[in-house]
N, C-alpha and C positions, 0 to 999 in steps of 0.2 A: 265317740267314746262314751261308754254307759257311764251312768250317775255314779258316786262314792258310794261305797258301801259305809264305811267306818272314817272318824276324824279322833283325831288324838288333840294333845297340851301343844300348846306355841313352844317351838315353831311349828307350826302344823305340817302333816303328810295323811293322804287319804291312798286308801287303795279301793283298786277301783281297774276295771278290765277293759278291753280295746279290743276289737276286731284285728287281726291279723295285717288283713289286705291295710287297712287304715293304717297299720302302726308302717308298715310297708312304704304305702305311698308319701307317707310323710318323709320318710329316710328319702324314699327318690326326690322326694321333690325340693330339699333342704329345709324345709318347715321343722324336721326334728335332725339335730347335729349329734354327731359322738362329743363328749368332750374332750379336750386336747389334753389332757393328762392319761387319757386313757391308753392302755397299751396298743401296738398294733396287731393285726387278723392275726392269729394262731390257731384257728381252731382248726383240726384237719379234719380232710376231706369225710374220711372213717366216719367221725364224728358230729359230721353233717347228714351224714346218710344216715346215722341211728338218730340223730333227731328228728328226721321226713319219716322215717319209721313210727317211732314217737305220734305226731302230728298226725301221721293218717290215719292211725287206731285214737285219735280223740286223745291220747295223753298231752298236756300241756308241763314239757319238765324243767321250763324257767319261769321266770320274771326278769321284769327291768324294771329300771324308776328314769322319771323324769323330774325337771323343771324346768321354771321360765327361765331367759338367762337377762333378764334386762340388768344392767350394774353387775354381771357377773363374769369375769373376765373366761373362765375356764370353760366355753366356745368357741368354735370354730363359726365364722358369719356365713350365714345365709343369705339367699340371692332375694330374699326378699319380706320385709319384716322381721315379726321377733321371734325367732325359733325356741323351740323345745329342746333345752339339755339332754341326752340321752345319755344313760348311765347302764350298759350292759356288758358287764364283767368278758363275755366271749366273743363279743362280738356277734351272737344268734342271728340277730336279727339282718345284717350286711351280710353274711353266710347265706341264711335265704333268698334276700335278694338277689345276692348272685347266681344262684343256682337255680331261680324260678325266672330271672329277667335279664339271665346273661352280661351283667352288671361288671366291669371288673372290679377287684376286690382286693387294695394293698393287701401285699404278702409283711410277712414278720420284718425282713431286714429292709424293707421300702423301696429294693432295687427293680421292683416289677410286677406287673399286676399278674393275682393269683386270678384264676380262671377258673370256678366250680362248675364241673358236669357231674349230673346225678343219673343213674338211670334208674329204672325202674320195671318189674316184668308184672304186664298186668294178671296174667295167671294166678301167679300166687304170691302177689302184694307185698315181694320184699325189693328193699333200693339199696344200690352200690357204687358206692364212684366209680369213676371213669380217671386214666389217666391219660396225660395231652398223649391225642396222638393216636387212642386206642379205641376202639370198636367193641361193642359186648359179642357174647353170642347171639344164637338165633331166638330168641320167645324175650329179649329183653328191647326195650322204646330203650333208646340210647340217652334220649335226653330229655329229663321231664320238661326243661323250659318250653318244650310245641306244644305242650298241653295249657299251657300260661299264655301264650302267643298272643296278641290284641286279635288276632285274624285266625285263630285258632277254631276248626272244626271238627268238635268228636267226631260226628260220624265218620267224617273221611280219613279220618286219625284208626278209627276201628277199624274200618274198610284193609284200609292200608297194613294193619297189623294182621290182619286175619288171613290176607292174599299169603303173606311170608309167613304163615304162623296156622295152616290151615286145619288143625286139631282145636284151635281156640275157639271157646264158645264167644260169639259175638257180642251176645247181650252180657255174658260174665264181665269180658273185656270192658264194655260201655260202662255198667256199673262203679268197677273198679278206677275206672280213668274219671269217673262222674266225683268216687270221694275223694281222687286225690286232688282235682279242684275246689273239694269240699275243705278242704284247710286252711285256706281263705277265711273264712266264714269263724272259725277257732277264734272265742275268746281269750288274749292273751291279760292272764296279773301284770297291774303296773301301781306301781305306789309313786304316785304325786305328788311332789316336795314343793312346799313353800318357798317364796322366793326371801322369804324373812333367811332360811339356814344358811349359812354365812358356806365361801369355798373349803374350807377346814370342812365344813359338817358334811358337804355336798361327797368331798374326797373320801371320809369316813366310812358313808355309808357304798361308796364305789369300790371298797377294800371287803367290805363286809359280805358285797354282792357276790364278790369274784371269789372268797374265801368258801360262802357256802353254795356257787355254783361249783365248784371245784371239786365238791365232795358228790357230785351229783352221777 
């Protein structure tokens, strides 16, 4: 996580940005929790595919806040140590990972894990969900998560596109699949709340979040 930019009056919050993959692996790895007052997944799918959109032209169209949660009841515990409170109105961030890491994803009424597939056509750089079950046409990667894959190989990911997709310039392709890995790398706004803000202020500012990602 880069250094603060800005600090304000006690109780303090700094803002201050984070690498994508970072803020990422913290969620996989329980280092950073949602908090339990927070609502569950509703973002749909629609809406995760114009935020990879978003993300791959460089636009970054949230933020989230964190905090420490030590003496703070409104966490969910971690498998290890003291986690990072996560305060993100849409859940963004668990949307992505699902959809980059094939992650399941509680759905709204908590009866079943939601399942994000995104695809994407490297042609001309736009992405669409997938519904269970269904297949794109021909010039679209069905699922961006091969491109995320730990074992994951452009080239033979292009190869493979270009066999089915024989009009496709190769190197366009490569390019194209090169930035959408390049999203990773996206510094995401996070404003770091002091652990002095009592759960009243913490709640506040999660009402605030979600009011003006709402409008977004």
């Amino acid at each position: 996580m880069s250094h603060a930019t800005h600090s304000f009056e006690r109780p303090t919050h700094l803002l201050t940005t984070a690498p994508l993959a970072y803020l990422l692996d913290s969620l996989r790895a329980g280092t950073m929790v949602h908090a339990s007052f927070a609502r569950r997944y509703f973002f749909s799918a629609s809406h995760v595919s114009a935020l990879f959109a978003g993300l791959y032209f460089g636009f970054v169209p949230f933020w989230i806040t964190m905090q420490r949660t030590q003496g703070n009841s409104n966490a969910h515990s971690a498998r290890d140590g003291e986690p990072l409170l996560l305060i993100d109105g849409k859940r963004r961030l668990a949307a992505l990972l699902a959809a980059l890491y094939r992650v399941p994803l509680p759905d709204a009424d908590g009866k079943k894990d939601a399942v994000l597939q995104i695809a994407f056509h490297p042609q001309t750089g736009v992405f669409r969900p997938v519904r269970a079950g269904a297949r794109p046409p021909r010039g679209w990667l069905p699922d961006i998560s091969s491109v995320f894959a730990p074992d994951a190989n452009l080239a033979e990911i292009v190869h493979a596109y270009c066999v089915t997709n024989p009009k496709a310039d190769p190197e366009d392709v490569h390019q194209k699949l090169r930035r959408l890995q390049n999203i990773l790398h996206l510094e995401i706004p996070v404003v770091y709340m002091s652990i002095e803000f009592t759960e009243r202020q913490v709640a506040t500012m999660f009402k605030r979040m979600n009011t003006r990602s709402s409008k977004r």
